[in-house]
C-alpha positions as CSV (number, residue, x, y, z in Angstrom):
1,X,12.0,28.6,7.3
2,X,13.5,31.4,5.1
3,X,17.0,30.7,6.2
4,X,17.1,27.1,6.0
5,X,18.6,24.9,3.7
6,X,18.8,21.5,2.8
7,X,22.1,20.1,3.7
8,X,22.2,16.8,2.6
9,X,19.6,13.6,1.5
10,X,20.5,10.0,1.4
11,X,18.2,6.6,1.2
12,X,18.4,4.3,4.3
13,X,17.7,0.7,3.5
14,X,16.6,-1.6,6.0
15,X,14.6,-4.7,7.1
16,X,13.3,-5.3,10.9
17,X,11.4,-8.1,11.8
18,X,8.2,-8.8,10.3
19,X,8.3,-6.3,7.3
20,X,9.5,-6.5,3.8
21,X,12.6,-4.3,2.7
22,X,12.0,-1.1,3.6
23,X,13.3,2.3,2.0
24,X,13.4,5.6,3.9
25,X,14.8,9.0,3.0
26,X,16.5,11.1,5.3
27,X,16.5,14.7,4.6
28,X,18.5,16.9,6.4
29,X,19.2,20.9,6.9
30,X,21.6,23.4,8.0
31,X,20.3,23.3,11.4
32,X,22.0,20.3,12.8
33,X,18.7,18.5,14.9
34,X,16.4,19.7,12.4
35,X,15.1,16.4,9.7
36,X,13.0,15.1,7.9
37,X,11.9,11.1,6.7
38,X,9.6,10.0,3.6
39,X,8.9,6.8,2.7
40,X,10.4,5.9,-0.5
41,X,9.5,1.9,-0.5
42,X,9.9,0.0,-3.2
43,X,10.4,-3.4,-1.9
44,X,11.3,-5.5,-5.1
45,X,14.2,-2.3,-6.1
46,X,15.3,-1.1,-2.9
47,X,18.7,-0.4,-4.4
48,X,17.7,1.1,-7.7
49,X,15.4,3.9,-5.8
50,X,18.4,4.3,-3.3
51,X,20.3,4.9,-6.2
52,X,18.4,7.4,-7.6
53,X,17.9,9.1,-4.2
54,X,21.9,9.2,-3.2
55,X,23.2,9.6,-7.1
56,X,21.1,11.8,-8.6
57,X,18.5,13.6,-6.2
58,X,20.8,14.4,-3.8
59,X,23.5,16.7,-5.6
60,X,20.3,18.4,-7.4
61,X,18.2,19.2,-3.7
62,X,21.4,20.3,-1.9
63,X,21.4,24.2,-1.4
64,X,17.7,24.5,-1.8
65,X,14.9,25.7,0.6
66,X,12.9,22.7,2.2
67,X,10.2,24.9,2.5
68,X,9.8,24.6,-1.4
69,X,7.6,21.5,-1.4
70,X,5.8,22.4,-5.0
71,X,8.4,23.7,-6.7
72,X,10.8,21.0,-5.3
73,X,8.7,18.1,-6.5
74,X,7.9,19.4,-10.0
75,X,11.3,20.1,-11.0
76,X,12.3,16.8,-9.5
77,X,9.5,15.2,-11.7
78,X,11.3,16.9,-14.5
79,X,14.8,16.6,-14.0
80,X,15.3,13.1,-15.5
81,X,13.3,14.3,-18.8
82,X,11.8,10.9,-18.6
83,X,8.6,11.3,-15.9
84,X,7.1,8.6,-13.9
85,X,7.6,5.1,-13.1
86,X,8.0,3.6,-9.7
87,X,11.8,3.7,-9.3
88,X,11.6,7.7,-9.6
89,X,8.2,8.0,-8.3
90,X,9.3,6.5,-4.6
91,X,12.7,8.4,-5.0
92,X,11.0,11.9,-5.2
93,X,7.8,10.3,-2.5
94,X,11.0,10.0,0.1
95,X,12.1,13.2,-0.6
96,X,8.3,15.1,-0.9
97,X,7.1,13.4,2.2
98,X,10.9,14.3,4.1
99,X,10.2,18.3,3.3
100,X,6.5,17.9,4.8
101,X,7.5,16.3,7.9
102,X,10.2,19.3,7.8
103,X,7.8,22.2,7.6
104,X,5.5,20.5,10.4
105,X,8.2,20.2,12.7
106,X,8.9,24.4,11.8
107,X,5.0,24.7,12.4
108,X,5.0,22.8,15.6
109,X,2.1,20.6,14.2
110,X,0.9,17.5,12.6
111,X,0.6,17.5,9.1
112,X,-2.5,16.8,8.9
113,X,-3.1,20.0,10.7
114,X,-1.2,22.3,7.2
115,X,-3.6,20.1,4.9
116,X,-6.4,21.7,6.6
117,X,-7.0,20.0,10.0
118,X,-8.6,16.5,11.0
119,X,-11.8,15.6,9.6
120,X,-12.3,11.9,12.2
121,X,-10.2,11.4,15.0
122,X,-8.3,8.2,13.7
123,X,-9.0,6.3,10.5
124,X,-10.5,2.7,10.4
125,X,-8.8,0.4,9.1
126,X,-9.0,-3.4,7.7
127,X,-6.9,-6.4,8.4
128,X,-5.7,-9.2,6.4
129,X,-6.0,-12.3,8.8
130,X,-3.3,-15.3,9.1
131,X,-3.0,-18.7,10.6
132,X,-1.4,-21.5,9.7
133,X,-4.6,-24.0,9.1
134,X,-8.2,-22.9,9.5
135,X,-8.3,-23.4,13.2
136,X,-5.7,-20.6,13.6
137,X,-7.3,-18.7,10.9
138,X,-10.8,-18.5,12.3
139,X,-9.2,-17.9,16.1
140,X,-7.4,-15.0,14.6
141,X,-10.3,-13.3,13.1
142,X,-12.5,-14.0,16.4
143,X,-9.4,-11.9,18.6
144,X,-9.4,-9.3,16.2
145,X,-13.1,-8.5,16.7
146,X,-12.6,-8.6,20.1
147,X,-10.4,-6.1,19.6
148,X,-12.3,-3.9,17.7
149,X,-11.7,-4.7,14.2
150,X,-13.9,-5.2,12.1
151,X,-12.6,-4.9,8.2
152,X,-10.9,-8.2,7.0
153,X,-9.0,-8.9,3.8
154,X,-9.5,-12.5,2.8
155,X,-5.7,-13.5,2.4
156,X,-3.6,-16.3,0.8
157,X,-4.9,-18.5,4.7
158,X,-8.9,-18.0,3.2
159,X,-11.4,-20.4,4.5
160,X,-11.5,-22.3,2.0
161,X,-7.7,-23.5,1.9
162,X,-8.5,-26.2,4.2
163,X,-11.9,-27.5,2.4
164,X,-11.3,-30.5,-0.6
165,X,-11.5,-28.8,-3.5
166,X,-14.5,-30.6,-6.0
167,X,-12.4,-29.1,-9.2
168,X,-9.9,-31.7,-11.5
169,X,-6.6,-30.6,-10.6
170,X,-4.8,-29.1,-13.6
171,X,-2.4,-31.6,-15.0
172,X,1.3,-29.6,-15.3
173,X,3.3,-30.4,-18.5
174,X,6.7,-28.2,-17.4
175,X,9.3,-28.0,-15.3
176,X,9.3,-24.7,-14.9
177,X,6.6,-25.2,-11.8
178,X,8.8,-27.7,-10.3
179,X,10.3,-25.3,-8.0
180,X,8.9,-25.0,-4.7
181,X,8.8,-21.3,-5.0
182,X,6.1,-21.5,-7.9
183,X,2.5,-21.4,-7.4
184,X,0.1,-22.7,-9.9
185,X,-2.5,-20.5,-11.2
186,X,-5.7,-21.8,-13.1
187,X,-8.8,-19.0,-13.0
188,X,-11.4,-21.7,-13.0
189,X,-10.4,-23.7,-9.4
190,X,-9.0,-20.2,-8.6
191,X,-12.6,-18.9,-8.6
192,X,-14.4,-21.8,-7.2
193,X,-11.7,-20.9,-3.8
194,X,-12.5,-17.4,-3.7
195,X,-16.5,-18.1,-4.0
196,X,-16.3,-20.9,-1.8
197,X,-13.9,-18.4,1.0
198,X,-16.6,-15.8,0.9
199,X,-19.5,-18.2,1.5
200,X,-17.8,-19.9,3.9
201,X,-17.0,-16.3,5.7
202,X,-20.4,-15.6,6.2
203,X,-21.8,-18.6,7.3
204,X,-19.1,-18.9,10.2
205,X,-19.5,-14.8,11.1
206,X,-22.3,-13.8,9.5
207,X,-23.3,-10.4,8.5
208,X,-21.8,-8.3,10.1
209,X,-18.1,-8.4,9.2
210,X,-16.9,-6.4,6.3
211,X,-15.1,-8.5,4.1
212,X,-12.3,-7.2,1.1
213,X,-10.6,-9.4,-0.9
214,X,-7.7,-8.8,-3.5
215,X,-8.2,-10.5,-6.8
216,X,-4.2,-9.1,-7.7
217,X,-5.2,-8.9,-11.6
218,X,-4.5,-12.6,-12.2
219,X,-8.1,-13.7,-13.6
220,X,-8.7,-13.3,-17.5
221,X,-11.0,-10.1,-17.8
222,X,-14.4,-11.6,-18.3
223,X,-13.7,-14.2,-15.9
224,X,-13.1,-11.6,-13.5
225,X,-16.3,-10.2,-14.7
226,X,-18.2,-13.2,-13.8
227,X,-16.6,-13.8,-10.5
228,X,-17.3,-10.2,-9.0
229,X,-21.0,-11.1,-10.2
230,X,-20.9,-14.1,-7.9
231,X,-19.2,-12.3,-5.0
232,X,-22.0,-9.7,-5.4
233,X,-24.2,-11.7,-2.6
234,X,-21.8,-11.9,0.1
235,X,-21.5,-8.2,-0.4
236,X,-18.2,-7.7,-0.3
237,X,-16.9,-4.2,0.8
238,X,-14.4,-4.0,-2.3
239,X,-12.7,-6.1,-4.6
240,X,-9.1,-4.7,-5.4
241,X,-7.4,-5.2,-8.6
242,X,-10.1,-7.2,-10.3
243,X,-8.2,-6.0,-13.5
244,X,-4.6,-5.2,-14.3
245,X,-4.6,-1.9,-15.5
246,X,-3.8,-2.6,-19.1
247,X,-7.5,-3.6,-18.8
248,X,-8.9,-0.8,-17.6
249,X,-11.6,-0.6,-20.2
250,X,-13.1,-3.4,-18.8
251,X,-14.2,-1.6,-15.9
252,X,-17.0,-0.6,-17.9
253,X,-18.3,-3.8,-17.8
254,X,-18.4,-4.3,-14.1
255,X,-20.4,-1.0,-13.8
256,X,-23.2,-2.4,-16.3
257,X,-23.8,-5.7,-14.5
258,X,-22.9,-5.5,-11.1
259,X,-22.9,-3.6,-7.8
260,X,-19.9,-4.9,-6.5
261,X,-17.9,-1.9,-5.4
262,X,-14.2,-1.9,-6.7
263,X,-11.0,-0.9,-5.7
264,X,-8.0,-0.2,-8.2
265,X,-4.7,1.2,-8.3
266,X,-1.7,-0.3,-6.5
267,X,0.0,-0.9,-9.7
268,X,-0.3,2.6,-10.7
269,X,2.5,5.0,-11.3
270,X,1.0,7.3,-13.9
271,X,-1.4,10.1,-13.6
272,X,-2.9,9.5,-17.0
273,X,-3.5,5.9,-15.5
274,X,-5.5,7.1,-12.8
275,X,-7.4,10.2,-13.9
276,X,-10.2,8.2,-16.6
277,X,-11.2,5.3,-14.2
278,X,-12.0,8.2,-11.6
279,X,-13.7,10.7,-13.8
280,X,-15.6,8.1,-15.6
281,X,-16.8,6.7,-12.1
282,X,-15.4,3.2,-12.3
283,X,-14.2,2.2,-9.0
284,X,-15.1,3.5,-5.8
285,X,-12.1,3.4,-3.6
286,X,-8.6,4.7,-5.0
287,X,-5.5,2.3,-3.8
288,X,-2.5,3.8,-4.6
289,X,0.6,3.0,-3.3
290,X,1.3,6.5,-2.3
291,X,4.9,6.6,-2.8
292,X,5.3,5.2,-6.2
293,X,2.9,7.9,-7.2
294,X,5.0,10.0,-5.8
295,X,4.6,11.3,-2.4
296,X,1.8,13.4,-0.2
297,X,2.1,16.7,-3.0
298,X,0.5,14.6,-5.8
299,X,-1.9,11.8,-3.2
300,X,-3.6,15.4,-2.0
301,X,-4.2,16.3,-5.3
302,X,-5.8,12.6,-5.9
303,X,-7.7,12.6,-3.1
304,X,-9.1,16.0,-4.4
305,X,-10.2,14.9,-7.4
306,X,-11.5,11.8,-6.3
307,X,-13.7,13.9,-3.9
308,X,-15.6,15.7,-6.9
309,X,-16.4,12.1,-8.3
310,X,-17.7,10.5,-5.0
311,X,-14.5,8.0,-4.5
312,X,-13.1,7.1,-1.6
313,X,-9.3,6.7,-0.8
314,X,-7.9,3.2,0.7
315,X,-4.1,3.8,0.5
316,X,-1.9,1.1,-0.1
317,X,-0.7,-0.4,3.4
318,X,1.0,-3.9,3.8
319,X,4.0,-4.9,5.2
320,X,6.4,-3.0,2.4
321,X,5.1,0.2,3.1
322,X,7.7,1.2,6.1
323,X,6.2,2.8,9.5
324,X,7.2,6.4,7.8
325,X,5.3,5.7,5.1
326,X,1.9,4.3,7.2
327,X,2.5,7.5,9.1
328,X,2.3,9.8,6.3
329,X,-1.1,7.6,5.0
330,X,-2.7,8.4,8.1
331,X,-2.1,12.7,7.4
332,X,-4.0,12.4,4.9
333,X,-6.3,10.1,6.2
334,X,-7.3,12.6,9.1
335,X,-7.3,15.3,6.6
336,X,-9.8,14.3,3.5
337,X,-13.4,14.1,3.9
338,X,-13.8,10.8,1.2
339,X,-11.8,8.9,3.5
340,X,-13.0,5.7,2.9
341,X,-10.7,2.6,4.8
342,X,-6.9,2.4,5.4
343,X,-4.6,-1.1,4.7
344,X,-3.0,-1.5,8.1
345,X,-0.4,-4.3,8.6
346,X,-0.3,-6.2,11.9
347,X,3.6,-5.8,12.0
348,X,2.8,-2.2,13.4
349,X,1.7,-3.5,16.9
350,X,3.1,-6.9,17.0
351,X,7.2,-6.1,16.5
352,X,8.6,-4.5,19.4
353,X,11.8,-4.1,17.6
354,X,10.2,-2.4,14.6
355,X,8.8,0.3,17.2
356,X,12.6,0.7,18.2
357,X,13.7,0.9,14.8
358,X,10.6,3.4,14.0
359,X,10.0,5.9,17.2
360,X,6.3,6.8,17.1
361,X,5.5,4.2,14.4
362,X,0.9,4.6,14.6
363,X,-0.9,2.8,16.9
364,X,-3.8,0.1,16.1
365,X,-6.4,0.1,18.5
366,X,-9.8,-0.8,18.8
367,X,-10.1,-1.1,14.8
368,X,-8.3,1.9,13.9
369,X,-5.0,3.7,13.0
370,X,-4.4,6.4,15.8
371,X,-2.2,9.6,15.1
372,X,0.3,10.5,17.4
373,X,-0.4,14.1,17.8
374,X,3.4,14.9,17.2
375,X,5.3,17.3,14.9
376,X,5.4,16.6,10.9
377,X,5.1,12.9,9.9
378,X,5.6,12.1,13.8
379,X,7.6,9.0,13.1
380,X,11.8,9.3,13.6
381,X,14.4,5.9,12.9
382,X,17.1,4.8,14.8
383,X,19.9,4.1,12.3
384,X,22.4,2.8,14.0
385,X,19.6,0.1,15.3
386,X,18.3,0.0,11.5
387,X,21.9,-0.9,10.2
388,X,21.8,-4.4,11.9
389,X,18.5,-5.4,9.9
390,X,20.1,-5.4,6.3
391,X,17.9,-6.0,3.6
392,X,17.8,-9.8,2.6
393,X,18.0,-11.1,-0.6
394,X,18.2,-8.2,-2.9
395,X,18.3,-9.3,-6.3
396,X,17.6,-12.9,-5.1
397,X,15.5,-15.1,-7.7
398,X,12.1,-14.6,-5.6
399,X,11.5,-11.4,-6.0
400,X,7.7,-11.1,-6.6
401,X,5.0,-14.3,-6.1
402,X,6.1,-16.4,-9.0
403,X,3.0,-17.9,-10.5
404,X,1.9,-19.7,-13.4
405,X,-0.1,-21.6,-15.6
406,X,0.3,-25.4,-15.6
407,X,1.8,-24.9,-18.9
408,X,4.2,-22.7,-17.6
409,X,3.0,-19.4,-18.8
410,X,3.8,-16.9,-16.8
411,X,0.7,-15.3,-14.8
412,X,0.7,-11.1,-13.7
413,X,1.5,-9.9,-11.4
């Protein structure tokens, strides 16, 4: 790679069907068929990371060696003086995960084969089911262990969103939950939902099943607290976000009066975030969001660490995370030993046209995430097919779930 040089870097924005707005980085060298992509998805900011990419990234990577990985992503880190955050964290992921694709397509081999070489031969994954009543939802769950699958995420469609509920409905004093687009949040009926979803899990499909649910930080900290003690009987195979990570602290708390094993970290951007709750042993699976942490470099380092403490990783993987960026989840989910689970979205195998957009986007099958066995990142885009799914709504009024309180306070996240 000693005589190459990167030529040019630019964001590509883009939204095919059945994925949120997606963000990838294209980074380009002096030898005209040689690229690389990284996933640089930041769904709610597309623009602002494309910014940073095309405005400010680009005119300071142009001339350098792509073989540079370290060095690169440290004095990118650097080189607003400011550090961290997810608008420059997904900027510099694009760019990181671009020059590793790079340098495994100069190797001839998967990345996962210049981190060290595959420790499983795909990586299980879990499923977060849908339907549009309970019928659907059950039927959908009962097709996906036929296929294989056996990891389910209890979503917003949980069994017991059907059921009446036995708690007072809250009585709402505002207008500001008159719009359609606004959920009401109360963390006592809120909790009665999510026992009543896992009871009602295991008496429909017993046992076996491994069921994950993602409390998204919403419930007060020691009502969280007592919730996860409920949930400890169904035996739930995590709980993600129980806390928002202002509350780490409370962690503590959860390891002194339950065995419920937790996940934490998709709101993470920050090292310093991160590095306590691992060292100090309070969750058990790591769920960053790879790219706002900012790219494969630093995620190898995590998963490092988070093998000396006995925690498994379970990358962020839902339907804002593009196919680049599942892709580059998967090298290091061959790679680590603590592997623990990987967030797959169904939009992988169901969307023909997102395989189109996305050549070599991973395969689900029979309840895991397969590699492709090709060069770098293995995944490639079709721009000009890309450039007819535009992003939608950027900078539209729903930008994140917008719940709250029946008295109108606004609820995280």
């Amino acid at each position: 790679m000693s005589n190459l040089k990167i030529r040019d870097v630019r964001a590509i924005i883009t939204q095919p069907p059945g994925a949120r707005t997606l963000i990838v980085v294209k980074v380009e060298t002096n030898e005209p068929e040689l690229h690389g992509l990284g996933c640089a998805s930041f769904f709610s900011r597309p623009t602002a990371v494309a910014s940073a990419v095309n405005d400010y990234l680009t005119p300071f990577l142009v001339g350098k060696d792509p073989a540079d990985i370290e060095d690169i992503w440290q004095s990118c880190n650097v080189s607003a003086y400011w550090r961290y955050g997810p608008v420059l964290n997904n900027a510099i992921s694009g760019v990181d995960q671009a020059l590793w694709d790079i340098k495994g397509k100069v190797a001839g081999m998967p990345v996962y084969e210049l981190f060290g070489g595959k420790s499983r031969e795909a990586a299980a994954v879990y499923i977060i089911p849908n339907g549009r009543d309970l019928v659907e939802y059950e039927e959908h769950i009962h097709e996906l262990q036929e296929r294989g699958f056996r990891y389910f995420k209890l979503g917003a469609m949980h069994p017991s969103s059907s059921q009446e509920r036995p708690h007072q409905a809250p009585v709402v004093i505002t207008k500001k939950v008159s719009d359609d687009r606004v959920s009401i949040f109360e963390p006592v009926p809120y909790a009665q939902d999510v026992v009543a979803a896992f009871e009602h899990f295991r008496t429909t499909f017993g046992p076996t099943p491994e069921i994950l649910y993602d409390l998204h930080e919403r419930m007060p900290p020691i009502q969280g607290l007592a919730l996860a003690k409920k949930l400890e009987q169904y035996r739930p195979f995590f709980l993600e976000d129980l806390f928002a990570p202002e509350d780490n602290d409370y962690f503590r708390l959860v390891r002194q009066q339950t065995s419920v094993p937790i996940a934490m970290g998709e709101l993470y951007s920050n090292p310093q975030e991160i590095v306590p709750m691992i060292k100090d042993r309070l969750i058990d699976f790591i769920r960053v969001h790879i790219s706002t942490i900012g790219g494969l470099t630093p995620a190898r380092k995590l998963a490092a660490l988070c093998e000396a403490f006995n925690v498994r990783t379970a990358w962020h993987g839902s339907a804002d995370v593009s196919p680049v960026g599942h892709a580059a989840n998967l090298m290091l989910d061959m790679n680590v030993w603590n592997f623990g689970i990987q967030e797959a979205s169904v939009y992988l195998n169901t969307h023909e046209t997102l395989k189109e957009v996305f050549p070599g986007t991973p395969e689900l099958r029979d309840g895991y995430m397969w590699p492709n066995g090709k060069p770098g990142i293995g995944v490639d885009i079709n721009e000009e097919l890309a450039a007819r799914f535009p992003a939608q709504d950027i900078g539209g009024a729903k930008l994140w779930g917008d719940a709250r309180r029946a008295d109108g306070t606004v609820i995280r996240p």
